[in-house]
C-alpha positions as CSV (number, residue, x, y, z in Angstrom):
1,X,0.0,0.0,0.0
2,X,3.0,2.4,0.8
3,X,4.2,1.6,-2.5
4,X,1.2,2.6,-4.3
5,X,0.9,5.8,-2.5
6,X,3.6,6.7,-2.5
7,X,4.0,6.5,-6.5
8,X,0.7,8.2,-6.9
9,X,1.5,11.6,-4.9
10,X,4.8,11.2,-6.5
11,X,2.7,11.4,-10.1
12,X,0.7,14.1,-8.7
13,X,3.3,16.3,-7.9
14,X,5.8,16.4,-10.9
15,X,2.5,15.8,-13.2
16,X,1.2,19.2,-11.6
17,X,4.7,21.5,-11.6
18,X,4.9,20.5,-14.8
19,X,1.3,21.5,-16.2
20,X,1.3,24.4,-13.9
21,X,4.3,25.9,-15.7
22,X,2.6,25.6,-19.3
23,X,-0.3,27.1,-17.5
24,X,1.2,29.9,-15.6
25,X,3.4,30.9,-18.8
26,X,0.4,30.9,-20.9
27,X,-2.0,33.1,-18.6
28,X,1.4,36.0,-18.2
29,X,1.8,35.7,-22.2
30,X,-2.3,36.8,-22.8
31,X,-3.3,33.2,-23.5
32,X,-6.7,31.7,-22.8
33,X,-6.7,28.4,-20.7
34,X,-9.3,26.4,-21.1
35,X,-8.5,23.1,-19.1
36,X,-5.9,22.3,-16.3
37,X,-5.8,18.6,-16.1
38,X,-3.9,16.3,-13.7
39,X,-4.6,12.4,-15.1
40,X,-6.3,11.5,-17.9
41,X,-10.4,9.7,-18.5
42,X,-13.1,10.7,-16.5
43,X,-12.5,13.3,-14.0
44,X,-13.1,12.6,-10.5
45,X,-13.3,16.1,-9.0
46,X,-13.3,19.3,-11.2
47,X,-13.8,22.7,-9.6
48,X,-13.3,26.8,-11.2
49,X,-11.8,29.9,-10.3
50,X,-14.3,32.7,-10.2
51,X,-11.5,34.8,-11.7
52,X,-10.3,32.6,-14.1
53,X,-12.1,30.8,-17.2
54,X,-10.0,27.4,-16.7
55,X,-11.3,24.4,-15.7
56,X,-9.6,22.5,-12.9
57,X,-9.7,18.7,-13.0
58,X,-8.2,15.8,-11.6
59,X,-8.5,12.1,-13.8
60,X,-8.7,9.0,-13.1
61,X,-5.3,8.1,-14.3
62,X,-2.9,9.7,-13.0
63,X,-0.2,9.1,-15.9
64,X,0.3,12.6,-17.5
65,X,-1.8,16.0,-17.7
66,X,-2.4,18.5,-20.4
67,X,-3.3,21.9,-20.4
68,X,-5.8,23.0,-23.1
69,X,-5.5,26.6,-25.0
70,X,-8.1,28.4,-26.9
71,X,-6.3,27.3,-30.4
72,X,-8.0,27.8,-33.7
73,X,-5.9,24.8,-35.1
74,X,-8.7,22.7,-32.5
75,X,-11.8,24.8,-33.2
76,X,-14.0,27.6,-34.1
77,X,-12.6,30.6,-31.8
78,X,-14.9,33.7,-31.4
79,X,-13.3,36.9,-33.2
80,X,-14.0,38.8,-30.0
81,X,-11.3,36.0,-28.4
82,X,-9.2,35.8,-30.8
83,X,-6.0,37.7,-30.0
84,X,-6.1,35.3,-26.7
85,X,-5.3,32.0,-28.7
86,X,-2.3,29.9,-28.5
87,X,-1.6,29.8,-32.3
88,X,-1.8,33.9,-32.8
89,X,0.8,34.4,-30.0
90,X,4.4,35.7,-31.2
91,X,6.8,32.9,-31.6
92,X,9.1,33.5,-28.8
93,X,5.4,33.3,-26.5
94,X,5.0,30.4,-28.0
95,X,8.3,29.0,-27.1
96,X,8.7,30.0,-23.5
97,X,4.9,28.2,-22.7
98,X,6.0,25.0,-24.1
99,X,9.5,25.2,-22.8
100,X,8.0,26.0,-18.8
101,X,6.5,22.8,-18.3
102,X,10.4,20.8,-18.9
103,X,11.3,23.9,-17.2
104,X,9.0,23.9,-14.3
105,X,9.8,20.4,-13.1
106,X,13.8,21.5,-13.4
107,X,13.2,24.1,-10.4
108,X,11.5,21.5,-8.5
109,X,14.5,19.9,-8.2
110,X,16.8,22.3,-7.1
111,X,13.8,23.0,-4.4
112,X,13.6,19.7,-3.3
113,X,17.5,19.1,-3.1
114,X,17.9,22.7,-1.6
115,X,15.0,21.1,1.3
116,X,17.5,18.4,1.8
117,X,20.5,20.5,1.5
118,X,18.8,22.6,4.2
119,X,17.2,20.2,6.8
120,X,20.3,18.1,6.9
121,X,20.0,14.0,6.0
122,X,21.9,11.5,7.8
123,X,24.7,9.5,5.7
124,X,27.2,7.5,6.1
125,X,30.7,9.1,6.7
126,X,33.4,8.6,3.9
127,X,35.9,5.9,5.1
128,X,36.1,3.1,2.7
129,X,35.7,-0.3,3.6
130,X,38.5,-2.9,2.1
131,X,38.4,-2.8,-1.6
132,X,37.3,-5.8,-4.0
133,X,40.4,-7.9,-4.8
134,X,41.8,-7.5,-8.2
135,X,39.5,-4.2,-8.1
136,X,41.1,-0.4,-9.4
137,X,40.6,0.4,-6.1
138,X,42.6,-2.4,-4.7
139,X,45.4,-1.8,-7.5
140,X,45.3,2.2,-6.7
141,X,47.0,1.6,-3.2
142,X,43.4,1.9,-0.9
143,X,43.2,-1.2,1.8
144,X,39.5,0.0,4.0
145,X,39.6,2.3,6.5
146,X,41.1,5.0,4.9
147,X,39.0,8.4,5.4
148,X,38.5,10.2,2.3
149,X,38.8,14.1,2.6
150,X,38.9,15.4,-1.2
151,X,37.8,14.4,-4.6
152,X,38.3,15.8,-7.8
153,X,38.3,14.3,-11.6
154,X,42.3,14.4,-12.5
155,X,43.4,17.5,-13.4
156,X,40.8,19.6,-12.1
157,X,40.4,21.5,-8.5
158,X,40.0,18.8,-5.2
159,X,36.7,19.2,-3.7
160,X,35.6,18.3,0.2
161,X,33.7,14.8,0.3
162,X,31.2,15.2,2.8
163,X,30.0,11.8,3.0
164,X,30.3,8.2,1.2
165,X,27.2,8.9,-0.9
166,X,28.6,12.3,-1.4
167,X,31.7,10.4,-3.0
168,X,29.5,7.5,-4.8
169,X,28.2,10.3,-6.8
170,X,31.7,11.5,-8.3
171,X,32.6,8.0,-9.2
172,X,29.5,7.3,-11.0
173,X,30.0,11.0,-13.2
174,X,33.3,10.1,-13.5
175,X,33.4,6.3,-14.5
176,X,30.4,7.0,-16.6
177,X,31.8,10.2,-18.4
178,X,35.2,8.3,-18.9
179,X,37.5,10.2,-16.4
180,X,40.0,9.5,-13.6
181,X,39.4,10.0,-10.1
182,X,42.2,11.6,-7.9
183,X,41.2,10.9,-3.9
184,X,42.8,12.7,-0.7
185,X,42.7,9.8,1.8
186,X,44.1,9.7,5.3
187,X,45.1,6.2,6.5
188,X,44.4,5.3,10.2
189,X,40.9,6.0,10.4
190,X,38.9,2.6,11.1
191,X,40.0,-0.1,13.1
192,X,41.9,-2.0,10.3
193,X,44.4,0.5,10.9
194,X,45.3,-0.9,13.5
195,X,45.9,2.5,15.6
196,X,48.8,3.5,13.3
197,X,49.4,7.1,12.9
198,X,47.1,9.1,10.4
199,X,49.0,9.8,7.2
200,X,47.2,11.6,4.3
201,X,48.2,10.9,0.6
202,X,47.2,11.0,-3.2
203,X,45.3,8.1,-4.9
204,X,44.8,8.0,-8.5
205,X,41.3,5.8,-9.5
206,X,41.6,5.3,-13.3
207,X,38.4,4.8,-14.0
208,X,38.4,6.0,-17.4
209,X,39.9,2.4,-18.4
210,X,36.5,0.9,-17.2
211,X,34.3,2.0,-20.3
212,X,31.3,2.1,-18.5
213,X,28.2,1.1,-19.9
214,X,25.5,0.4,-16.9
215,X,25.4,2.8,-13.4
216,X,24.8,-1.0,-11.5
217,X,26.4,-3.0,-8.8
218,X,28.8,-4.1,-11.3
219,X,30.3,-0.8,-12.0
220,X,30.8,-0.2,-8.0
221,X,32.6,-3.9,-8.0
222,X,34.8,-3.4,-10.4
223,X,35.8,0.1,-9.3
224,X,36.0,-1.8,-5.8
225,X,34.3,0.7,-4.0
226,X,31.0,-1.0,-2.5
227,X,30.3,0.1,1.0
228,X,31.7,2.4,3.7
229,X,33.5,0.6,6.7
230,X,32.1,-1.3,9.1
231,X,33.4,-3.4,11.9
232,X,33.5,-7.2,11.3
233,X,31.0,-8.5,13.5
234,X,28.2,-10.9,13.3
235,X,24.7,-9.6,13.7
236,X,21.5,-11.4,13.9
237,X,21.9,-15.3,12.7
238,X,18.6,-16.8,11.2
239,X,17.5,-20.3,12.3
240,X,18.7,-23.2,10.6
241,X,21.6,-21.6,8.3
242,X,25.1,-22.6,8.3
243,X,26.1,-19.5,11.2
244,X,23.6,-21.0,13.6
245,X,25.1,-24.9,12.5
246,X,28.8,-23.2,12.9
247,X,27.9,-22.0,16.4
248,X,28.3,-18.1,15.6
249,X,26.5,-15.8,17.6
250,X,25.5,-12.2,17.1
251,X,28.3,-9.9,18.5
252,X,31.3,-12.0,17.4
253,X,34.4,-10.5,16.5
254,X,35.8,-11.9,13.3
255,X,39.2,-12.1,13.6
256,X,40.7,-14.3,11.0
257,X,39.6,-17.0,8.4
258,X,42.1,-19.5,7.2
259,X,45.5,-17.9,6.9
260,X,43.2,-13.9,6.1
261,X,42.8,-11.4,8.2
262,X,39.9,-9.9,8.2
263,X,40.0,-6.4,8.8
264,X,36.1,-5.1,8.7
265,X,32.5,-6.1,7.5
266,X,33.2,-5.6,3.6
267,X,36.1,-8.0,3.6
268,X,34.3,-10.6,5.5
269,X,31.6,-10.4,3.2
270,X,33.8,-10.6,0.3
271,X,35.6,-13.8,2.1
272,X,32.3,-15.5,2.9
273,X,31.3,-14.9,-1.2
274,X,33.9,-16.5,-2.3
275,X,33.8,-19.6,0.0
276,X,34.1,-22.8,-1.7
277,X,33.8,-25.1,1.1
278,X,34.6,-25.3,5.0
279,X,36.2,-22.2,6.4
280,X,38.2,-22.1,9.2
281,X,37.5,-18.7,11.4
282,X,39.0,-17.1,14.4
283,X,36.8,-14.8,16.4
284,X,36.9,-12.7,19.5
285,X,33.5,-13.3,22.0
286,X,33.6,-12.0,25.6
287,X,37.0,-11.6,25.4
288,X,38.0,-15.1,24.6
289,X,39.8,-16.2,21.1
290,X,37.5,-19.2,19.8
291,X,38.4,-21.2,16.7
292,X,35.4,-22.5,14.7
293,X,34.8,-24.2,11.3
294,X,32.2,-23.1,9.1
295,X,31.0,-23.9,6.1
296,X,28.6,-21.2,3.9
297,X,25.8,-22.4,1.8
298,X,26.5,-21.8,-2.0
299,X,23.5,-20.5,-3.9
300,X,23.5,-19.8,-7.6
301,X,23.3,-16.3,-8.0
302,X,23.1,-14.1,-11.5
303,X,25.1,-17.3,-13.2
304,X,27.7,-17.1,-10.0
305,X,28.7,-19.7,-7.0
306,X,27.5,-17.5,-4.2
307,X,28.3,-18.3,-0.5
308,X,25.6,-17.4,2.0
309,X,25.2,-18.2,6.5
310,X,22.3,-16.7,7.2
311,X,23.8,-14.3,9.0
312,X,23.7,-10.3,9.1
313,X,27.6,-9.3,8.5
314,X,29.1,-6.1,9.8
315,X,27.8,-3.1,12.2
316,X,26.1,-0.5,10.7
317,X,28.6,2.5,9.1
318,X,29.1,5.3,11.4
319,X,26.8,8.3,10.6
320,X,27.1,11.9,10.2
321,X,24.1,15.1,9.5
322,X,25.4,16.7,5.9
323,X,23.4,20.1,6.5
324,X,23.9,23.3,3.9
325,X,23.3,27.0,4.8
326,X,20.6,28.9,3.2
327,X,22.9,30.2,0.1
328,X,25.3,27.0,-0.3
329,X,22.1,24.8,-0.2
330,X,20.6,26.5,-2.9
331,X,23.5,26.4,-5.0
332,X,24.4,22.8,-4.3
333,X,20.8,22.1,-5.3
334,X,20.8,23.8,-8.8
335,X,24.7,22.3,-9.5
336,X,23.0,18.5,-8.8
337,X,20.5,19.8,-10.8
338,X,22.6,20.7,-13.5
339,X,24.8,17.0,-12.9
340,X,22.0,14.7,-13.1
341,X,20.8,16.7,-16.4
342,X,24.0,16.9,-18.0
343,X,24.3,12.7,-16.6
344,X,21.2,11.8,-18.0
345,X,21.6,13.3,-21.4
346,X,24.9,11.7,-21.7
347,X,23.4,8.3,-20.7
348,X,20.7,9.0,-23.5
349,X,23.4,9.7,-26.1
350,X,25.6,6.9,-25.5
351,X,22.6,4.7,-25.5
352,X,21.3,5.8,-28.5
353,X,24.7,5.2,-30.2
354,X,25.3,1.5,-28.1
355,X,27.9,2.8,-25.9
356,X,25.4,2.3,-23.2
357,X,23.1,-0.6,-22.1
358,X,19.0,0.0,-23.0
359,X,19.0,-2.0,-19.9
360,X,19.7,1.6,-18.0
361,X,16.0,2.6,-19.1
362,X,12.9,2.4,-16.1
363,X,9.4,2.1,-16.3
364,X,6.8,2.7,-14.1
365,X,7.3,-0.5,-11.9
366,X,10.6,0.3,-11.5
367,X,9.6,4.3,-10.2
368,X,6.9,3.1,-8.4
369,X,9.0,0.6,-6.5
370,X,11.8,3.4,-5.6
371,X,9.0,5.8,-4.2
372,X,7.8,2.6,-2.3
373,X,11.4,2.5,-0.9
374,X,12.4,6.0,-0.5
375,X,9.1,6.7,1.4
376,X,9.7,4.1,3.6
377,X,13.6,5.1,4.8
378,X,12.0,8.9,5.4
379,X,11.0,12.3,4.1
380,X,14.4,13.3,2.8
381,X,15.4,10.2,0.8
382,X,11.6,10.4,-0.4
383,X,12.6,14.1,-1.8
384,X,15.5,13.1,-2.8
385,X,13.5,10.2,-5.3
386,X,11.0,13.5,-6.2
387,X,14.4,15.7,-7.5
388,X,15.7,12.7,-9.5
389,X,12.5,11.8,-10.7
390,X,11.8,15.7,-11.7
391,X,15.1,15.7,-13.3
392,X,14.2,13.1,-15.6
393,X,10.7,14.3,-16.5
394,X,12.3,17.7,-17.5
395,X,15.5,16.4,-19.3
396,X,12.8,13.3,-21.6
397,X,10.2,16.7,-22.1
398,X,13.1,18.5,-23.7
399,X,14.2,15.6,-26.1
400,X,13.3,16.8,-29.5
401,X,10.3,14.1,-30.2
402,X,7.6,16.0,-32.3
403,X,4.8,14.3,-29.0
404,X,7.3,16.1,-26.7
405,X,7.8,19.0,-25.8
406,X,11.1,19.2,-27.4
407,X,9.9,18.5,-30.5
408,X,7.6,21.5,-30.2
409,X,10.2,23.6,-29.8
410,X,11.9,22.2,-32.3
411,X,8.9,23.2,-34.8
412,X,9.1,26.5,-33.2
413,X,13.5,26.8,-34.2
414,X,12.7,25.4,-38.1
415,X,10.1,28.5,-38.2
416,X,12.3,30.8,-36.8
417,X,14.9,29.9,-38.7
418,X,12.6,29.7,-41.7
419,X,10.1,32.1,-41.3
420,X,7.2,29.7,-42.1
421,X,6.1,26.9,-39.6
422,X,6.0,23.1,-40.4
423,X,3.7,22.1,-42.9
424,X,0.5,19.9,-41.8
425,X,1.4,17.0,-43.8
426,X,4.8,16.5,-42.2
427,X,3.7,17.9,-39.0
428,X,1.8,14.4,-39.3
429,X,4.6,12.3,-40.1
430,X,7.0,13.3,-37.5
431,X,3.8,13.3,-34.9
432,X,3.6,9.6,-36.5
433,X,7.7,9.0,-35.8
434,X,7.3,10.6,-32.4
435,X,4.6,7.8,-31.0
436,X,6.3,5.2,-32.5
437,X,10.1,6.1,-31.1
438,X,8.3,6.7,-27.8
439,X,5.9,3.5,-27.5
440,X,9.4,1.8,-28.3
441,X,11.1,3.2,-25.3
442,X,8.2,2.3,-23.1
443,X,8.4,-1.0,-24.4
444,X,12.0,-1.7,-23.4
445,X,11.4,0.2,-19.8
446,X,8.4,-2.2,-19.1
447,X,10.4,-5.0,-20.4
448,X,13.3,-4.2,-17.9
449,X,11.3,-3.4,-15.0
450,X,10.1,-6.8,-15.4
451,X,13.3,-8.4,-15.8
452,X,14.3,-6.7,-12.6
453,X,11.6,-7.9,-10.7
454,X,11.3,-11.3,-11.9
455,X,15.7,-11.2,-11.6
C-alpha cells in the first residue's frame, strides 16, 4: 500500500509542476486556458476559479496531464477572443509556454535538493571499507579504513567529500563520463588501521579504463568501492543456516579465516562470497579467542557460486548530519541539478549510439518501487527520489520528439529559422515518428522493469 501511494503523490506532484508551468506561462503571455488537467479519463473532481475561465480537474489516471488553450488549429474561436489563442501568440510566447512545463519540473528539483541540503539528512561518513580484490581500487593503493577528505576528476580542482554517498556520486559521473578520479585519503581512520598514525596521501582511480556502460552493482565492483567501513561482526543469525550450524553468535568479533585477516564487515563479506567449502575462522567473544569451522551455503546467483550463512555481517557505518546554509544549499541544489541533467543526457546519447546498455532505461514499476522505498527510509530520501524523478521528466520533455515537448520547440527553431512553420502533412509524419520512437522506449522500460523484478 505504501508503494502505491507513494507512486501516486509522487505522479501528482511532478505531473502538476509541470502543467502548472505551461499554465502559468500561458495566462502571463495573454493566453486563454481552457483546461488544467492532472490524469487523464473521466474526471473525479473538477472545480473553477471565479477569476479565471480554466477548468480545474483531476483524472482518473494519473499518468500525464495537459493543459488545453483556446487554439484555432482545434476549433472555431470567437473573433472577439481571438488575439487570446495559443496559435496567434508571437513565436518567442510560443516558445517560452511550451519550454516552462520541462522547465517547471527542473526548479523542483533544485527546491527539493535545496529542502534536503537545508534540513540536513543523515549519511554515512566517507571511510572506505577494504576494496574488491583485483579491483582499481585495490590496485590504486586503498586497503578499507582509509577516510577520504577530497575528490576531484584528475586534473581539475579537489573538492571536500562530505560523505560516502557524497563520494559514490563522483565516481558514478566520473566512470560514466570516462575520467579519472584523484582521492585525498588519510590512513588510520577505522580499526583495520590498527591505531597506526594518520597519514594523508594522493590516490589516482583510473576509471576512465573501465568504459562504463551500466550505473549498477557491477560498475561499484569493479571500481572496488562498494560500502563504507564497518566493523566485522556478526549480527543477527537466522535459524537453521550454516552461522547458527557453525555455532556463531551475534556480537562475534571476526578475527581471522584461514591464513586472512579480516580487517572489517566488507572484507568478511567478500571472504564468505567467495567460499568454496569449510572455512576455518577465528573470532573474538567476551574476550575469549574461539576457533570454529564453518562452512557457507553456496547458492547460484546471477550465473555465480555465491556463498551465503544466514547471518547479518558487519555493524552498521558510522553516521554523520550533511546540512547546507541557506545560500550553499541552494547552490548545491541547482549544481546536482545541473549534474544529473547533464548525466542523463549523456546516458541518452551513448545509448542511443550503443555505448550504453537500453537496460539503463525504467518504467513505471521500476519508479513506483523506488517511491515505495524511498518513502519508507524517510522524508528526505523520499525528496530526494522526487528531485531525481523531476530531473528526468524535465531532461525526456526537452528531447526533440515531435509528441514532446522538445519536439515543439523544435517546430518552433525550423520556423524561426525559416520564417514559415512546419507544414500539416509532415507535421503528421513526424507526430507519427514521435509515437512510434516513444511506445518503443516504453516498451524496453516495461520489459526491464520486469526483468528486474522477476531477476
Amino acid at each position: 500500500m505504501l508503494t502505491l501511494v507513494a507512486f501516486i503523490v509522487a505522479l501528482g506532484i511532478l505531473i502538476a509542476i509541470h502543467e502548472y508551468g505551461h499554465y502559468r506561462v500561458a495566462v502571463a503571455c495573454g493566453v486563454k486556458v481552457l483546461k488544467f488537467s492532472v490524469g487523464f479519463g473521466k474526471p473525479i473532481y473538477t472545480w473553477r476559479l471565479k477569476t479565471r475561465p480554466t477548468e480545474f480537474s483531476i483524472g482518473m489516471l494519473p499518468l500525464g496531464g495537459y493543459v488545453k488553450m483556446l487554439d484555432e488549429r482545434e476549433g472555431p474561436v470567437d473573433p472577439a477572443e481571438r488575439h487570446l489563442a495559443f496559435n496567434n501568440r508571437p513565436l518567442g510566447a510560443r516558445a517560452a509556454i511550451v519550454a516552462a512545463g520541462p522547465a517547471a519540473n527542473l526548479l523542483l528539483a533544485i527546491v527539493l535538493y535545496a529542502i534536503v541540503n537545508w534540513s540536513g539528512m543523515q549519511e554515512p561518513q566517507p571511510v572506505l571499507a577494504s576494496p574488491v580484490a583485483g579491483s582499481i581500487a585495490e590496485r590504486a593503493g586503498l586497503r578499507g579504513g582509509e577516510r577520504v577528505q577530497q575528490a576531484g576528476v584528475e586534473g581539475e580542482t579537489l573538492e571536500e567529500v562530505r560523505s560516502f554517498e557524497d563520494l559514490r556520486w563522483r565516481l558514478t559521473r566520473a566512470a560514466l563520463g570516462g575520467r579519472d578520479v584523484r582521492l585525498e585519503v588519510t590512513d588510520g581512520v577505522g580499526e583495520s588501521a590498527g591505531g597506526s598514525v594518520s597519514v594523508t596521501r594522493s590516490v589516482l582511480l583510473p576509471l576512465g579504463q573501465l568504459n562504463a556502460a551500466d550505473a549498477d552493482a557491477q560498475l561499484f565492483r569493479k571500481i572496488g568501492i562498494l560500502g563504507p567501513w564497518t566493523r566485522a561482526v556478526i549480527g543477527e543469525v537466522m535459524p537453521g543456516g550454516a552461522a547458527e550450524k557453525a555455532g556463531l553468535r551475534a556480537d562475534d568479533v571476526v578475527q581471522r579465516i584461514g591464513e586472512r585477516g579480516i580487517v572489517d564487515g566488507q572484507q568478511l563479506r567478500e571472504t564468505i562470497r567467495s567460499a568454496k567449502g569449510v572455512q576455518s575462522w577465528q573470532i573474538l567473544r567476551g574476550g575469549q579467542t574461539l576457533q570454529m569451522q564453518v562452512t557457507p551455503e553456496i547458492r547460484e546467483e546471477g550465473g555465480q557460486s555465491i556463498g551465503r550463512i544466514n547471518a547479518y555481517v558487519g555493524t552498521p557505518p558510522a553516521m554523520l548530519t550533511v546540512r547546507y546554509g541557506p545560500l550553499d544549499g541552494l547552490w548545491k541544489g541547482a549544481v546536482r541539478t545541473w549534474e544529473v541533467s547533464v548525466l542523463t543526457l549523456k546516458m541518452m546519447g551513448k545509448m542511443l549510439i550503443g555505448e550504453a546498455s537500453l537496460k539503463n532505461l525504467s518504467g513505471p514499476l521500476t519508479i513506483a518501487d523506488y517511491a515505495g522505498k524511498s518513502a519508507s527510509i524517510g522524508l528526505s530520501a523520499y525528496l530526494l527520489f522526487l528531485a531525481l524523478i523531476s530531473v528526468s521528466l524535465g531532461v525526456l520533455n526537452l528531447l526533440p520528439l515531435p509528441v514532446l515537448d522538445g519536439g515543439h520547440l523544435m517546430y518552433y527553431l525550423w520556423e524561426a529559422i525559416t520564417g514559415k512553420s512546419v507544414s500539416d502533412a509532415w507535421m503528421d509524419r513526424l507526430q507519427r515518428g514521435g509515437v512510434a520512437i516513444l511506445l518503443g522506449m516504453m516498451t524496453v522500460a516495461l520489459f526491464n522493469d520486469i526483468t528486474r523484478l522477476l531477476g
